[in-house]
N, C-alpha and C positions, 0 to 999 in steps of 0.2 A: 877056707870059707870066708875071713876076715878080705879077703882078697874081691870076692866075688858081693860082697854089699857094698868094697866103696865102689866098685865099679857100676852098680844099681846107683847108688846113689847120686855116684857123678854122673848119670845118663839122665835121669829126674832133675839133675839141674843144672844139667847142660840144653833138655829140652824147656825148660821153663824159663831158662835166665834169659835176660832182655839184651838185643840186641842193639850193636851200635856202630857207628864207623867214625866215631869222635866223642871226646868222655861227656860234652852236654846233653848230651841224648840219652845219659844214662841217671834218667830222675824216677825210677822205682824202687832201685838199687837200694838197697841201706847193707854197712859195713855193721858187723860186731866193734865194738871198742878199741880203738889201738888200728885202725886195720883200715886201708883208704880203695877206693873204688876207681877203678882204674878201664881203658875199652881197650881188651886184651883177644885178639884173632876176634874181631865184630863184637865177643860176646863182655858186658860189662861184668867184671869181673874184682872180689874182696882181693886186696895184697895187704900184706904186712908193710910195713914204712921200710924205704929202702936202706942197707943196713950200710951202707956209702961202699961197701965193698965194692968195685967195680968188675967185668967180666963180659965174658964173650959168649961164652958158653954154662951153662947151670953148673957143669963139673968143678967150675972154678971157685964155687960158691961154698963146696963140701970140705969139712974139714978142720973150716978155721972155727976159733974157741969162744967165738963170738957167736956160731951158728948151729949151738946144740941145741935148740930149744924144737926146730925146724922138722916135723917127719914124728913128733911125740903124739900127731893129734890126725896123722891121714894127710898130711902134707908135704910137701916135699918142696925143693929150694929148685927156684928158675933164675933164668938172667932175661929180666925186661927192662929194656931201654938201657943197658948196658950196667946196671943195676942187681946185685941179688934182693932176691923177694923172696917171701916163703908165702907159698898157698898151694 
């Protein structure tokens, strides 16, 4: 069931969030605290500060003991701009 509302709710704000094709187009945007605005596949997009980890793939992200906090809150760890992120 947990499963089936974040997917509601990533579609509610997947269709409402602002789109972009470079981060200055992304001035509606506001981040919670800690958290930086980033233009991620068109859509502007909250990331966590990146954690210097470097990567190729998100897999590469899971694991390390730096990266528990990640997936406690409905998120889960990507690799952008060769970077791990949590959102």
């Amino acid at each position: 069931m947990r499963i089936v509302v974040y997917f509601v709710l990533f579609c509610i704000g997947y269709a409402a969030g602002e789109t972009c094709m470079s981060l200055p187009e992304c001035t509606k945007t506001s981040c919670k605290n800690g958290f930086e605005i980033h233009c991620v596949d068109t859509t502007c997009t909250c990331l966590s500060p990146s954690t210097g980890h470097t990567c190729i793939t998100k897999y590469e992200c899971f694991g390390n003991q730096l990266h528990v906090a990640c997936g406690t809150d409905g998120t889960n760890w990507h690799c952008v701009d060769s970077k791990c992120r949590c959102y």
